[in-house]
N, C-alpha and C positions, 0 to 999 in steps of 0.2 A: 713728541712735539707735533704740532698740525702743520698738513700739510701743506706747503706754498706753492702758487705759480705765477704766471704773468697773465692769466686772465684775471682780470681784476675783480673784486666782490665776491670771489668762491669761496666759500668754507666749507672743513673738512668736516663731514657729517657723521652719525651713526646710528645702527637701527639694530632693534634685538627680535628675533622669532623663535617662541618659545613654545617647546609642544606639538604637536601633531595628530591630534585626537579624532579630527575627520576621515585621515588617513588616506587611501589612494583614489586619485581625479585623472582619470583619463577622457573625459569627454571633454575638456576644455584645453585650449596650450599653455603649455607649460608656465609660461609668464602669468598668463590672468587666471590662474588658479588659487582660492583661497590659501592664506597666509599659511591656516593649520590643515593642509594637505600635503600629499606626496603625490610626486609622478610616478613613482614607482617602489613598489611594496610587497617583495619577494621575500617570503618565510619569515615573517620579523610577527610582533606582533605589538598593540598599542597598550599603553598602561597610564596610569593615573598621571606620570609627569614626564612622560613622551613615547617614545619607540625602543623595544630591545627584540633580541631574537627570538624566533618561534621556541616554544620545548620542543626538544626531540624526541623520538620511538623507541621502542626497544619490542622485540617478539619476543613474546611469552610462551613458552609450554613446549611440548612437542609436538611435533606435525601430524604427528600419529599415518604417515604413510599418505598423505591428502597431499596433493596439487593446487587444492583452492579450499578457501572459507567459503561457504553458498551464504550461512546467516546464523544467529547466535541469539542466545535469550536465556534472561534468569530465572528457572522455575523455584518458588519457596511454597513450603507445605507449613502453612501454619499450624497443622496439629500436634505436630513432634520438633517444629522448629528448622526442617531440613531446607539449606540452601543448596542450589547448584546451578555451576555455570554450565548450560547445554550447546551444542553447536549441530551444523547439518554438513560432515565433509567425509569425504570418501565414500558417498551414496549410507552412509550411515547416521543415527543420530549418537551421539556422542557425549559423556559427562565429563568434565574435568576431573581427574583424579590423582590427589596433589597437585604435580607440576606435567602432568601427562594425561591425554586425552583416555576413556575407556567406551569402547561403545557398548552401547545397549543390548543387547539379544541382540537375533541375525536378521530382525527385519528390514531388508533393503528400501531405501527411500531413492526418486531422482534425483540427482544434482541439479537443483534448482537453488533459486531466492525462497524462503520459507519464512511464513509467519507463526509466530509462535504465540499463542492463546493463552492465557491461564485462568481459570474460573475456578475457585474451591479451590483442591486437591488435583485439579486435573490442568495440563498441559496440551492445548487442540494441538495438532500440526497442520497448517495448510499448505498446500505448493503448489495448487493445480492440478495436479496430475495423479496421483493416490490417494486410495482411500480416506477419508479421514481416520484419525487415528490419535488417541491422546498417552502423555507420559503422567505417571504417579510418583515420580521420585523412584522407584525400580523397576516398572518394565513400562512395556509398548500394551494398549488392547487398538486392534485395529477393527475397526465395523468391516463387518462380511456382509457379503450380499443375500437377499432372500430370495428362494427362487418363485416364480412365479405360482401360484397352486395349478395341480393337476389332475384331471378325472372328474370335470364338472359334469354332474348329473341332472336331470330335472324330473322328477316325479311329480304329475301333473295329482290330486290328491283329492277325492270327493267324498260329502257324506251323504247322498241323496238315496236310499238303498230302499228299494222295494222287493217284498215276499213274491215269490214264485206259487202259483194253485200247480201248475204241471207245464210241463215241455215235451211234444210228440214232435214226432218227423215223417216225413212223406218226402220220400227219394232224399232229396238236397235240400229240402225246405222244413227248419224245424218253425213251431207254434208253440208261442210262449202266453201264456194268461198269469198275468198279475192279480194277487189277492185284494189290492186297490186300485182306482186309475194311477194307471202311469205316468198321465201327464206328458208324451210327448209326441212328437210328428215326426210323418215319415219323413226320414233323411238322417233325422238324430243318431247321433253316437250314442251307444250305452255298452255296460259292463257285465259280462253274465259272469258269473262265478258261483263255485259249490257245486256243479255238478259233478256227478262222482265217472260219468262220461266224458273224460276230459275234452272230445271236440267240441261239445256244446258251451264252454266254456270259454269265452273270447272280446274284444273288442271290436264293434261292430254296427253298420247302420244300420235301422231299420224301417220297417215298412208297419205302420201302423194300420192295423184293420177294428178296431171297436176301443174305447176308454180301456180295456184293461184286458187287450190285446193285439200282438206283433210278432211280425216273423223275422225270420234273419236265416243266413244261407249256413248252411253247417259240410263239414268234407268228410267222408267217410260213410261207415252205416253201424254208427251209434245204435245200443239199445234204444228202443222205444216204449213207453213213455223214460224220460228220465230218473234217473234216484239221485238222492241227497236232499242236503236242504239247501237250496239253491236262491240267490241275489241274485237283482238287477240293476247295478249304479251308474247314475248318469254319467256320460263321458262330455269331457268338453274339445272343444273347435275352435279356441281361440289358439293366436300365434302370441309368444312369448320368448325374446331372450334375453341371455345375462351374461356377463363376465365378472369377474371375481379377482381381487389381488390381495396381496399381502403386504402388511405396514409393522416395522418397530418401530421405536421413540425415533429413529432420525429420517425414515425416510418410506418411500411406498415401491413396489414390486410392480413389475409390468402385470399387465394386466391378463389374466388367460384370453385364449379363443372363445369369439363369441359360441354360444352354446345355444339353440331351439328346442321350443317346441312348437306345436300345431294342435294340439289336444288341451290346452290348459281350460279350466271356469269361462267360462264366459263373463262371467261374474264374483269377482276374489272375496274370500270371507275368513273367516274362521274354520269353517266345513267345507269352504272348497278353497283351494290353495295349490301354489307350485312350490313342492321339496326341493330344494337342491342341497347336494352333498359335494365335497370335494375331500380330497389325499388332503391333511395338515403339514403344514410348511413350517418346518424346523424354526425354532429362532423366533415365532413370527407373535407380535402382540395379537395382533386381531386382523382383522381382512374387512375392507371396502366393496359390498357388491352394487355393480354398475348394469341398469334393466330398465325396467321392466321391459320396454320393448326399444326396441332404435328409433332414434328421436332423430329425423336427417339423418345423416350417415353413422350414428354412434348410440350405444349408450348413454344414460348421464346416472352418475351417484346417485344414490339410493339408501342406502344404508351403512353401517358399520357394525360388526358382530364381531366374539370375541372367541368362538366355536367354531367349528369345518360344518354348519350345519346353519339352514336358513330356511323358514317358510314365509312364504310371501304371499300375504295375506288381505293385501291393495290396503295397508295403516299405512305404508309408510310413502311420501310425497318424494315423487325424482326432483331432482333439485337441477333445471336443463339448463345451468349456468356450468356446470364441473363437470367435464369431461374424462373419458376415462383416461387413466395414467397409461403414457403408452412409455416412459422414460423409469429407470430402477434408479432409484435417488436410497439404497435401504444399505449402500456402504459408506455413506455418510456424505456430506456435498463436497467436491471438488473445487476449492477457489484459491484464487491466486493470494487471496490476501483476506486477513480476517483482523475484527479489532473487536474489544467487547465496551460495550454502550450500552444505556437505558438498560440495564440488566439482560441483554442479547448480546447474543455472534451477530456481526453484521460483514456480509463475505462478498468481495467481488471479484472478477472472472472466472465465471462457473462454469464448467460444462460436466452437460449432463449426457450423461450416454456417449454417444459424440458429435453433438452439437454446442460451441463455445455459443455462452449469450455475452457479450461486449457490453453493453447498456443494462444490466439485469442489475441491482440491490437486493441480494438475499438477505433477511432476519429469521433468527430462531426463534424458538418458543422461548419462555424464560422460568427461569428454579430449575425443576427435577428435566423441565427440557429441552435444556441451554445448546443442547445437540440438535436439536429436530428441526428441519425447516419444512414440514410435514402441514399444512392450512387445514387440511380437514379435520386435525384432533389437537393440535399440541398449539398454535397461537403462531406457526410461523409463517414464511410466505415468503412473496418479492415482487418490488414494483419496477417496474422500466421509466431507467431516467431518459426521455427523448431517444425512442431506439430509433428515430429515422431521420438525424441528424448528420449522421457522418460520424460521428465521436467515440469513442472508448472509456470506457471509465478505467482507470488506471492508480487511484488513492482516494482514500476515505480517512476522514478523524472525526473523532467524536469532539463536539463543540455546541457549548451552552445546551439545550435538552433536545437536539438533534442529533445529526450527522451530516459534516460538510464531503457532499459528493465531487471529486476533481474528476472531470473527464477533460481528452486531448484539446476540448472545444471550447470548454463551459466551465462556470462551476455553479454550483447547486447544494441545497440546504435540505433535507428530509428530516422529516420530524412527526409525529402521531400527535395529531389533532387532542381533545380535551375528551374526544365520544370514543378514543381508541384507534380512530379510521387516517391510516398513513396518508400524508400529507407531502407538496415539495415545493418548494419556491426557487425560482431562477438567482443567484446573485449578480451574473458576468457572463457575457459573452467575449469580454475582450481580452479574456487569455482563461488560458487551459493549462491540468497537468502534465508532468513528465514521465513519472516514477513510482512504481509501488512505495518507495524509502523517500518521497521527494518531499515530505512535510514535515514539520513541527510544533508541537505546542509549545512557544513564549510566553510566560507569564498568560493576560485574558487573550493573547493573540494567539492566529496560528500565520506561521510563515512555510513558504512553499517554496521549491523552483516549479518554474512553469513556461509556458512557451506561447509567444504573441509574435505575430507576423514575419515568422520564421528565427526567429532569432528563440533564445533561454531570460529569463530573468528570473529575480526572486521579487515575492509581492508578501505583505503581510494581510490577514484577513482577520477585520472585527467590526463592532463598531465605532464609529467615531464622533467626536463631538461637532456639535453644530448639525447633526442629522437626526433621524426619529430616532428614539432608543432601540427600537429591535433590529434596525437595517444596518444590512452586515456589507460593508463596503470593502473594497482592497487599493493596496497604495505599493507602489514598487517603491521599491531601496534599493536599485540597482543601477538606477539611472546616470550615475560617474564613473560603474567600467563599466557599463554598455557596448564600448568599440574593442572590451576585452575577451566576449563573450560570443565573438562572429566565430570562430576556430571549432564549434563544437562538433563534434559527429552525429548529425541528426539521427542515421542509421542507430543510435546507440542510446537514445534517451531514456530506455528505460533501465541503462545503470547508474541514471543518477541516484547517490546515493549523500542523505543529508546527518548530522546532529548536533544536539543546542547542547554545551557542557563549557561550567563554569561562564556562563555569561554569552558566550559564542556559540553563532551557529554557522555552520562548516555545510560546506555541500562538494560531492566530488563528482565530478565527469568524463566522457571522454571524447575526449577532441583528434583534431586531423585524421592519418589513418588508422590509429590505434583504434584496437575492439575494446580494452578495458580500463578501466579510470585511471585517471595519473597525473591529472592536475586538480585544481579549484580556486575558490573562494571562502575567507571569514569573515565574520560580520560581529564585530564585538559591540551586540547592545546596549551596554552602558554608554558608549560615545558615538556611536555611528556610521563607523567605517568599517573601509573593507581592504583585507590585505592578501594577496594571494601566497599560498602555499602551494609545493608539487610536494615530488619524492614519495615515503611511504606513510605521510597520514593521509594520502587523498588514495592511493592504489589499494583501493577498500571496497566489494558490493555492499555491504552493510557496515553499521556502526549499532552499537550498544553497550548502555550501563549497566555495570555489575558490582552489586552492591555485596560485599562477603558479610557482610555486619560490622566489621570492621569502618573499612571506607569504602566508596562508589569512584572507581575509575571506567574512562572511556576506552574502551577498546574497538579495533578494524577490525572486519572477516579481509584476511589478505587476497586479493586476488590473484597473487604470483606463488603461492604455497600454499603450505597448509597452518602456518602460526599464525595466532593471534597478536592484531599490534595494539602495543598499548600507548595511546595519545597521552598528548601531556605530560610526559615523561622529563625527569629534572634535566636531563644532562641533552647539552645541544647539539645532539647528531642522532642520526637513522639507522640506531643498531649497529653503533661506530661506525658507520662511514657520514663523513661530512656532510653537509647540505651549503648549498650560496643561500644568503643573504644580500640582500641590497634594498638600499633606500636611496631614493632621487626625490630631493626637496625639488619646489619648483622654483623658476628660471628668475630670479628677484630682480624687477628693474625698480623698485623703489616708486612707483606711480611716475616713474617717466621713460613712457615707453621708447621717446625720440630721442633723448640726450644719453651721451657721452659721461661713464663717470670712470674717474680714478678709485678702483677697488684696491685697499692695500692690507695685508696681512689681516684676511677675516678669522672670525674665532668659531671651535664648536665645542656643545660645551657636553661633557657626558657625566653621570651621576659615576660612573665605574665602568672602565676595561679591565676583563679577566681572560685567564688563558691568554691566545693565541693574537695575531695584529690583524687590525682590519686597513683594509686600502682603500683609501680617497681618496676620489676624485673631482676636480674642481672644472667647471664647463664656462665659459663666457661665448655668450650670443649663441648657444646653442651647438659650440664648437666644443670637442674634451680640449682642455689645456695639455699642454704638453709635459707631459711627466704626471706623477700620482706622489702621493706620501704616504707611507706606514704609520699607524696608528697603534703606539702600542701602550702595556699600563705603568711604563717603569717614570715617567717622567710627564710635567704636563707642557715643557718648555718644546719650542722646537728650535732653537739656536737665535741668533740674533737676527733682528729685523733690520728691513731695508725700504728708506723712505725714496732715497733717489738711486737711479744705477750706478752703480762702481762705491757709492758713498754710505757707510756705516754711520749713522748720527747717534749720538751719546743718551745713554737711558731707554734704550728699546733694546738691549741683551739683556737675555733672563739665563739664569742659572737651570742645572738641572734639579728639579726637584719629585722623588722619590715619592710616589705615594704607597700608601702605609692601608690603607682602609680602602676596601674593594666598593666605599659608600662615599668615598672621597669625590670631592668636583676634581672633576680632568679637564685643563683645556688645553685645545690645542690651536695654537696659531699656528698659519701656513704665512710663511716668509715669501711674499708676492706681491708686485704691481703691477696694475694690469688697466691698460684704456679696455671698457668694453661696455655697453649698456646694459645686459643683463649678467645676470653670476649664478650659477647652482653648484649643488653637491653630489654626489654619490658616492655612497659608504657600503662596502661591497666586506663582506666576510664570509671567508669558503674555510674556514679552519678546520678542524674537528670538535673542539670543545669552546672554542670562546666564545665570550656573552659579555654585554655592552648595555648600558641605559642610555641612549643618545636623547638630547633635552631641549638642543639649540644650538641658533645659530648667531653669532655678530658680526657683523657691516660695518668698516669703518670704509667710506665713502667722498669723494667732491663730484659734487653736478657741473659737469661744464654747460653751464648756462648760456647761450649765446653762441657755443660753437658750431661752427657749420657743420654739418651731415657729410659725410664723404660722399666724393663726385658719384660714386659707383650707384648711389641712392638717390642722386638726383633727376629729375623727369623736366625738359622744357614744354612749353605749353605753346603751341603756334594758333594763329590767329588766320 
């Protein structure tokens, strides 16, 4: 019956809030937060006709002896059909085998974050720090280094050769007469050879006395006149150096010591020319020689030959833009993260030798040389995104015929122009990446966390309507916990680790002073909210799908072992042990935030309680009421209601009734009246297994309209 008092005109009202699909609002109070929000939204997660609990985890496999998951990925060989789930833990790489990990051969990898490649039949690995090195479905080949060549020679090489008439000597002074003029002045360099008096036989200046004769200084006391049949070849005066390195498909070889001469052509041809030779370098496709003479302080390119063998014959043009390689890039690049795009590796944090480049975008060559980031033979290269910014590049996704670059500062768009020639366009300066794992592809979107003016957020990137078609803008969706997101451990950002599965995308952190992740956020894109999860689906460096052919589940790299957890798991708990649950509606004053009402016996309404009881509790004005009530599925009555104190009125006891179907409406009414202006809920479950569809709430209510404010709220005004 409704309810009565002595303020006159009141009547007993009612209001339904159904759903929750926005999910959690923590930037606004509690009271003036949207109907279909929550103030708090701990492991639950939202669904098509309200709120129920997160799935729970379960670890899969065995640890195989690992203390941690580093990162995990699924290589498939479409030739034979071979799937496999691979991982990177106990400095090994590792295959699932059955329900137990088996590693590979004994190649030791770091325990790091690893990206994992696949192109063809091949499997890159990247982590920074070792060589690269790919998987075929049964071993490792790891690129080895080439060593630099050695034993550069220079044979300065002429055809200029005049006949000898005779060579006589007087004391130290032998006299040479050519059969034709010779052609040169005194000081010249020339070649005598064939005398069968090997001193007269030498390199050496000379002194010209008539067209077709000249002396030169000889040691000893040689027969006089000479025998044999004896030459005279020009020698040359010029300076000349070179250095020389070695290149495979992935990379180039430092460069040898420069090498001189002082005697080459004057003039380079065909008949005159500088030889060089070098020791052949195991392994080595071909070799880069870097010459003709030093350009400023170096070398520049020159050539490419495919032989330990090189005449230099002035055809070929230095090109004084390419300097010589002073860095051995031939064990393949070094990057922290690689993704494949546009038919390329595209890899960032590189270092090379031992210099890290932080702002560097490396690409490969593409087809037979998806390895190579080699510019002088194979198509590959790397541009610097603003290396004198302050920033980091720290994630890359492939997006629309690009590559969107995340550095700590910026974000940015690279992309090869129409003529081939790499290209980059700024998108944002007003926020930055976090995380190698900090992105993901959404549907045409990519969504990120990222970090703007000290704080984290997530933003989504594309384009939007109402702007030009190609301009790729970004939009945060994180803006309602916002004040949930101060707690993070800046020190730590780059374990954020994110992924989008079944509709949601999930990002995990770590916050206060823990080193590794253990809380987060989801984001279920069908409705738009966000509900936080801890325990062991966020205590993950990575996340990945693995598809058996069967079906595609999400699995965590654990960070506290060595097993695999597997997200989305039917039964709701963390590998049997419990998780809390709670949901906090907000604080309902019915649009009057000043008045007084009489709340009596509100209802909530749930699609099915299973297992275990949940406990609720009811708040007025921001206070817990005193006492809580078990929620359990045996009954949807809670005993008899009460309209006045002390007084039972006829027709508000309900019987208990038994439900039968875990699809069944539950409600449950709380037997309570209470003065207060606002009312909320919170429904808290720590069980082990049970699971709830919570749908709504009902309000039966009187506005006391008219009634004064208690004295405690009142302010006088002096004059």
């Amino acid at each position: 019956m409704p309810y009565t008092s002595n303020i006159s005109d009141e009547e007993e009202q009612h209001k339904y809030y159904l759903g929750f699909p926005k999910a959690l609002n923590t930037i606004q109070d509690k009271s003036t937060v949207d109907d279909k929000n929550l103030t708090v939204a701990d492991n639950i997660m939202t669904v098509v006709d309200g709120i129920t609990r997160r799935y729970g985890t379960i670890k899969r496999y065995d640890e195989a002896g690992a203390s941690k998951v580093w990162s995990a990925g699924a290589f498939y060989k479409k030739s034979d059909g071979t799937r496999k789930f691979i991982r990177i833990a106990d400095a090994k790489l590792q295959y699932l085998n059955g329900s137990s990990w088996t590693q590979v051969g004994s190649t030791t990898y770091t325990n790091a974050r690893t990206s994992f490649i696949q192109v063809s039949n091949k499997m890159f690995i990247h982590n920074g720090t070792d060589n690269l090195s790919y998987y075929d479905g049964s071993s490792i080949t790891t690129y080895t280094t080439l060593t630099t060549p050695t034993n550069l020679t220079i044979t300065p090489t002429f055809k200029e050769m005049y006949a000898v008439t005779s060579i006589t000597r007087t004391s130290d002074t032998a006299t040479c007469t050519t059969t034709t003029a010779h052609g040169r002045i005194t000081g010249d360099t020339v070649t005598i050879s064939g005398a069968a008096e090997s001193e007269y036989n030498k390199t050496t200046t000379i002194t010209v006395t008539s067209p077709t004769i000249f002396t030169y200084s000889v040691s000893g006391t040689p027969s006089t006149p000479a025998t044999g049949t004896i030459l005279v070849t020009a020698a040359g005066t010029e300076s000349y150096s070179y250095r020389v390195s070695a290149f495979n498909t992935t990379g180039e070889s430092i460069a040898c010591d420069r090498v001189s001469t002082t005697t080459g052509p004057k003039t380079l041809s065909s008949t005159n020319y500088n030889k060089l030779d070098w020791t052949a370098v195991a392994s080595a496709t071909g070799y880069n020689i870097y010459g003709r003479t030093a350009t400023g302080t170096q070398e520049v390119y020159l050539v490419t030959v495919y032989t330990n063998t090189y005449n230099d014959t002035g055809v070929d043009i230095p090109v004084t833009s390419k300097l010589v390689n002073e860095v051995n890039t031939t064990e393949g690049i070094k990057g922290k993260k690689a993704i494949y795009a546009l038919s390329r590796q595209f890899v960032i944090g590189v270092t090379e030798g031992t210099t890290y480049y932080p702002t560097r975008l490396y690409y490969s060559g593409t087809v037979n040389y998806i390895d190579s980031f080699n510019a002088a033979e194979y198509g590959g290269g790397w541009v610097e995104i603003y290396n004198n910014d302050g920033g980091e590049i720290v994630d890359i996704r492939s997006y629309q015929s690009g590559i969107l670059v995340f550095k700590t500062n910026g974000l940015f768009y690279f992309y090869f122009t129409s003529t081939g020639y790499p290209a980059l366009k700024e998108i944002t300066r007003a926020q930055g990446g976090t995380s190698s794992e900090g992105s993901q592809s959404v549907g045409n979107n990519i969504m990120f966390v990222g970090q703007m003016e000290n704080q984290i957020g997530v933003w989504t990137v594309g384009t939007q309507e109402n702007y030009g078609g190609d301009d790729i803008r970004t939009n945060n969706v994180t803006i309602f916990i916002q004040p949930s997101l101060t707690n993070v451990n800046r020190s730590y950002l780059s374990n954020i680790a994110t992924f989008y599965y079944n509709d949601m995308f999930g990002f995990a952190y770590t916050r206060g002073a823990n080193v590794e992740n253990d809380t987060g956020f989801v984001f279920d894109t069908r409705f738009g909210g966000w509900v936080h999860w801890d325990g062991d689906p966020m205590k993950c460096t990575s996340y990945v799908i693995y598809d058996n052919g069967i079906n595609a589940k999400l699995y965590g790299c654990s960070n506290s072992d060595g097993y695999m957890i597997e997200l989305m798991y039917s039964t709701r708990n963390d590998n049997g042990t419990a998780f809390k649950s709670i949901i906090g509606t907000k604080f309902f004053n019915l649009n009057l935030f000043d008045v007084d009402k009489i709340f009596r016996n509100p209802s909530l309404w749930f699609k099915y309680i299973s297992g275990e009881s949940i406990t609720a509790e009811i708040w007025f004005d921001g206070t817990k009421y005193a006492g809580s009530a078990t929620l359990g599925s045996n009954s949807s009555g809670a005993g008899p209601g009460i309209d006045l104190a002390g007084v039972t009125l006829p027709g508000d006891s309900y019987a208990t009734v038994t439900i039968l179907s875990s699809t069944a409406d539950i409600i449950k009414e709380f037997n309570i009246l209470q003065l207060a202006r606002t009312i909320g809920f919170y429904l808290i479950d720590s069980s082990l297994n049970g699971n709830w569809l919570f749908m709504g709430v009902h309000l039966m209510y009187t506005p006391l309209i008219g009634k004064p404010v208690a004295d405690t709220e009142k302010v006088t005004l002096t004059t």
